[in-house]
C-alpha positions in Angstrom: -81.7 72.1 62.0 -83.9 68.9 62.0 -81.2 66.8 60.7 -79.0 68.1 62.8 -80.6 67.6 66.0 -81.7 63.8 65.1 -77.8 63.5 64.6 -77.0 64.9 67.3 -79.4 62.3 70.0 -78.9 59.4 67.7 -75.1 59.6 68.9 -76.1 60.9 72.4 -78.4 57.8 72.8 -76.0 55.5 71.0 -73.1 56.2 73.4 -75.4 55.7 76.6 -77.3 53.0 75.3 -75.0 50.5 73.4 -72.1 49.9 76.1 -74.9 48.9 78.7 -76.9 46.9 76.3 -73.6 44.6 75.2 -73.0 44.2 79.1 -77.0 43.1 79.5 -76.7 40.6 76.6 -73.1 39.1 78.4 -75.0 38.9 81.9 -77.9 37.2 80.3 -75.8 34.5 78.1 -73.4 34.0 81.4 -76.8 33.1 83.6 -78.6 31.5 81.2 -75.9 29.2 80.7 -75.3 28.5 84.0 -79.1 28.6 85.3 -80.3 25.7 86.1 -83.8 25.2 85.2 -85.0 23.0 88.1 -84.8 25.9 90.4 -87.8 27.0 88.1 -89.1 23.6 87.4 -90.5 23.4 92.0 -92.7 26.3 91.2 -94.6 26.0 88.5 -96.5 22.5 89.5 -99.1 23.9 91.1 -102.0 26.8 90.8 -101.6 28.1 94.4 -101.3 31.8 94.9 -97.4 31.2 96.6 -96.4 29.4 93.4 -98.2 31.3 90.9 -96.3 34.8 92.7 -93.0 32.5 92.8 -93.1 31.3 89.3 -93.6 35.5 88.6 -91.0 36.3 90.4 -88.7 33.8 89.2 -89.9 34.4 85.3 -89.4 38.9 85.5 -85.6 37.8 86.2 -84.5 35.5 84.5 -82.5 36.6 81.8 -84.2 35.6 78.9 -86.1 37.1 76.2 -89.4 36.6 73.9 -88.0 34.1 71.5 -86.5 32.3 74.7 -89.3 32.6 77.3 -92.1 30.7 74.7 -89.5 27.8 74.7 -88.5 27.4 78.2 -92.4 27.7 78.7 -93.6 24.8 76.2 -90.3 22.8 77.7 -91.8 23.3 81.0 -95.5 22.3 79.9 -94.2 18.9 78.9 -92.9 18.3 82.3 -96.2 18.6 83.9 -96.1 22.3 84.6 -99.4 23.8 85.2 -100.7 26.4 83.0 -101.5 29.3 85.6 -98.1 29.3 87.2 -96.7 28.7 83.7 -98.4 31.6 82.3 -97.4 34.0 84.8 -94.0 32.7 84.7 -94.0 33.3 80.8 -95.4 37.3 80.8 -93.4 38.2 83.8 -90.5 37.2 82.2 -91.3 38.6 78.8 -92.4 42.2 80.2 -89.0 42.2 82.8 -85.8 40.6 82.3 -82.4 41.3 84.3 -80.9 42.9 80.8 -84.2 45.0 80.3 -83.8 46.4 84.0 -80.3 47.4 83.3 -81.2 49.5 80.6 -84.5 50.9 82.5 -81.7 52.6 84.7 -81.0 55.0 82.1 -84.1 56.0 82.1 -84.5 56.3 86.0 -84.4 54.4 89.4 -88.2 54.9 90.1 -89.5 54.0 87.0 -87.1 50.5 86.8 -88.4 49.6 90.1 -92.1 50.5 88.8 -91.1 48.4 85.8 -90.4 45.6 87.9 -93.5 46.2 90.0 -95.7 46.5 87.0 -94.5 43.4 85.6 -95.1 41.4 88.8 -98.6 42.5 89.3 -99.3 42.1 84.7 -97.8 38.4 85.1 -99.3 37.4 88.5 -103.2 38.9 87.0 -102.2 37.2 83.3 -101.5 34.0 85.2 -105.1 33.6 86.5 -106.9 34.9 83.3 -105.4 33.6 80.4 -104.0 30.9 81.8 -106.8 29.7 83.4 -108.8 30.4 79.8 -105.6 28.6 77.8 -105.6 25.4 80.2 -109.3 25.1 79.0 -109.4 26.3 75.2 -105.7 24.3 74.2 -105.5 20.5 73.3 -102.1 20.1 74.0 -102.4 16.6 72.1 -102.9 18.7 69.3 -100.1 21.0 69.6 -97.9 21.2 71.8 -94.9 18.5 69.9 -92.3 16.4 71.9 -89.1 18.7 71.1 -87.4 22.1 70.0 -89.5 22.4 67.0 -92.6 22.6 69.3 -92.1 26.2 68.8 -89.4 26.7 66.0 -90.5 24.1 63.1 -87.6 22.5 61.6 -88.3 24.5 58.3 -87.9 27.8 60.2 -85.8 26.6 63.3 -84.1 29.8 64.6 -80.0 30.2 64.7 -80.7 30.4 69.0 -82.8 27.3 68.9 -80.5 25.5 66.9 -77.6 26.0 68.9 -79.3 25.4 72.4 -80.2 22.2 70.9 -76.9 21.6 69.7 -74.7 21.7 73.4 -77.0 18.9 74.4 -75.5 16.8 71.7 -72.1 17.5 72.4 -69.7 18.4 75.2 -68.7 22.4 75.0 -66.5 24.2 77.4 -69.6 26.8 79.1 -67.5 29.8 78.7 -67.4 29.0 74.8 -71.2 28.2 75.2 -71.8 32.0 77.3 -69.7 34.2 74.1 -71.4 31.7 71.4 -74.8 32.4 73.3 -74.2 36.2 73.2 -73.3 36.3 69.8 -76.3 34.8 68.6 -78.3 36.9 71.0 -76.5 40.1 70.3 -77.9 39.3 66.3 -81.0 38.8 67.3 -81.6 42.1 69.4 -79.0 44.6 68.2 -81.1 45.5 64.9 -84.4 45.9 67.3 -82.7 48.2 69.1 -80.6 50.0 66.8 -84.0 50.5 64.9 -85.6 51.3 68.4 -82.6 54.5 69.7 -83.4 55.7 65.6 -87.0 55.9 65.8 -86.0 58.0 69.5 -83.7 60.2 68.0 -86.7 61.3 65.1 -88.9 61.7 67.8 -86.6 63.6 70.1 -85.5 66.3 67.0 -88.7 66.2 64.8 -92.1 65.2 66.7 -93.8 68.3 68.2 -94.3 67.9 72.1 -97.3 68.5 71.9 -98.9 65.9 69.3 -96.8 63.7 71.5 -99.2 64.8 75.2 -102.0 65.0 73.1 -101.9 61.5 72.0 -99.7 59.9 74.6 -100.0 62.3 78.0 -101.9 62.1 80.7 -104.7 64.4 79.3 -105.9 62.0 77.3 -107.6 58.6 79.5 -107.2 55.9 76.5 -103.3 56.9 76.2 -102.1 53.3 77.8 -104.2 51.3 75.0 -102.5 53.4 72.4 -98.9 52.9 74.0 -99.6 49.1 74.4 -100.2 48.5 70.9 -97.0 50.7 70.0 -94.7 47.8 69.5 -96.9 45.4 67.8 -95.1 45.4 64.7 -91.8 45.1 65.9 -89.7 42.2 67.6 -88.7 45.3 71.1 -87.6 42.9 73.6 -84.6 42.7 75.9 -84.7 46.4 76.3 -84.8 47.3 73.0 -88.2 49.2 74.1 -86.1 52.1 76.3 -85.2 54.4 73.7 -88.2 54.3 72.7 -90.1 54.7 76.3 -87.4 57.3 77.1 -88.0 59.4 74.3 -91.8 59.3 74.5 -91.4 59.9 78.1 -89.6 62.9 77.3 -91.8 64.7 74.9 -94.5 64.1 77.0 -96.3 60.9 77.3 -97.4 60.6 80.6 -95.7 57.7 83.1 -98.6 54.9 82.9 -98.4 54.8 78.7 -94.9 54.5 79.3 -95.0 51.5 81.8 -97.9 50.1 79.2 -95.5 50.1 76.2 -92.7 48.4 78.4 -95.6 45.5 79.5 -96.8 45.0 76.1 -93.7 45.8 73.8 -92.1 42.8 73.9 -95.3 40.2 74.5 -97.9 42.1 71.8 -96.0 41.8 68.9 -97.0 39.9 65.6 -93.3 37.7 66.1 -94.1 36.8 69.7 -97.8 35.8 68.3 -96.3 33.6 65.4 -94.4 31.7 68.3 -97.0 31.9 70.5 -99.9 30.5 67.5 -97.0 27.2 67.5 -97.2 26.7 70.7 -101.0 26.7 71.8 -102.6 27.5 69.2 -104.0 30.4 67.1 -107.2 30.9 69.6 -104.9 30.2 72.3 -102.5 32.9 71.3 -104.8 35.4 70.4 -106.9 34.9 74.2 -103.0 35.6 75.6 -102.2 38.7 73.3 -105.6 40.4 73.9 -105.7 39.7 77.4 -102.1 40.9 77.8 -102.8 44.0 76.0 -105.6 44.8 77.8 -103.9 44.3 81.2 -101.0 46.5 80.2 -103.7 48.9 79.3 -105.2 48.8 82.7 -101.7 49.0 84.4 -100.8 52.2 82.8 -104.0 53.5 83.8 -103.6 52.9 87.4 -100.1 54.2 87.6 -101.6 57.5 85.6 -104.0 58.0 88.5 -101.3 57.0 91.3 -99.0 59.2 89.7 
């Protein structure tokens, strides 16, 4: 019956999930590609509240992942970008992305727009904690480099890296660039959340609902610090975390652990934090982790009491 049932919403959330997630990855290749980057590059010079909540804004839709976001962000800092603005720029954008919201619809209309919300409100707080802590703990002498392998080494430059690098180098039609972009993309993600819609359909047919609101409902106050440290071992970004959310969400976990696994998913992860250690630092990257998990934390507490 078990084995059955997991069948059974592994191909119910296959079919709803993997049409949408292709289109996500094509819209986020097609802007990226054609995204110009100073648009971004006006609002993140300065600490002022108007930047720091434009440099959000602009960071929760653009259409770029973890392994993209870290580079973008250490691209900027060598232009003279200032860290607060930068750093909410950076989670915003990690924690909300046009291709996550997309697949957020599936779950709902109120809790994509929440997701958006949440993510404004984590970046725009991030922004003034850790980035205000990283401006003052990181010698960027010491590590912040002078190209790509700032954040991807040459000895472990990643295939995305590589080829970003690449169309600087030569002249590419952009079209060829958007399908070579999603390619690459579509290998990085699809395993995270083909893993992500299996680990759904075991908890759909096989978890008891009520381990699931024991551990993860509203009942129980500490539920968001669990749910934020949910994805830490795995690389759930780009959406990849909504199977997942959807099926906790289902079973039982009450709406503020949900929003805290979607904030910390794709930033508290032990990838993101080997990026993140290249960039500013091992103290620098564990200040940013453990004040990101905390504020997701705090988020989904909030919206539990709200909601």
């Amino acid at each position: 019956m078990i084995l059955v049932d997991f069948l059974s919403k592994l191909l119910e959330f296959s079919l709803e999930i993997i049409p949408l997630f292709l289109l996500a990855v094509f819209i986020a290749s097609a802007l990226e590609e054609f995204l110009s980057t100073a648009v971004i590059e006006k609002f993140v010079g300065s600490s002022n509240p108007l930047s720091v909540g434009l440099a959000t804004i602009i960071g929760a839709l653009v259409p770029l992942c973890t392994c993209g976001m870290i580079p973008l962000s250490a691209s900027l800092k060598r232009k003279k970008a200032h860290w607060i603005p930068l750093i909410g720029f950076l989670t915003a954008g990690v924690a909300s992305s046009i291709p996550a919201l997309l697949l957020t619809l599936l779950i709902g209309v109120e809790i994509t727009v929440l997701r958006l919300v949440a993510s404004l409100v984590f970046g725009f707080t991030i922004a003034y904690l850790a980035g205000f802590v990283i401006a003052r703990t990181v010698v960027e002498a010491d590590v912040i480099k002078k190209d790509v392998h700032a954040v991807c080494p040459e000895s472990e430059i990643c295939e995305l890296c590589e080829h970003r690098t690449r169309k600087k180098l030569f002249s590419v039609p952009r079209w060829k660039e958007v399908f070579e972009d999603f390619w690459i993309s579509l290998k990085d993600f699809a395993p995270w959340l083909i893993f992500s819609i299996v680990v759904a359909a075991l908890i759909t047919a096989a978890v008891p609902s009520s381990f699931i609101e024991t551990v993860l409902g509203s009942e129980n106050f500490f539920s968001p610090f669990i749910g934020a440290l949910i994805g830490f071992p795995f690389y759930l970004c780009a959406g990849a975390d909504v199977p997942l959310a959807g099926a906790l969400l289902g079973k039982g976990a009450s709406l503020g652990t949900v929003i805290a696994i979607m904030l910390a998913a794709p930033t508290v992860n032990i990838p993101a934090a080997g990026l993140l250690s290249r960039w500013i630092g091992r103290k620098g990257a564990l200040i940013y982790l453990g004040i990101s998990w905390l504020m997701a934390s705090i988020i989904g507490i909030v919206v539990n009491i709200i909601f």
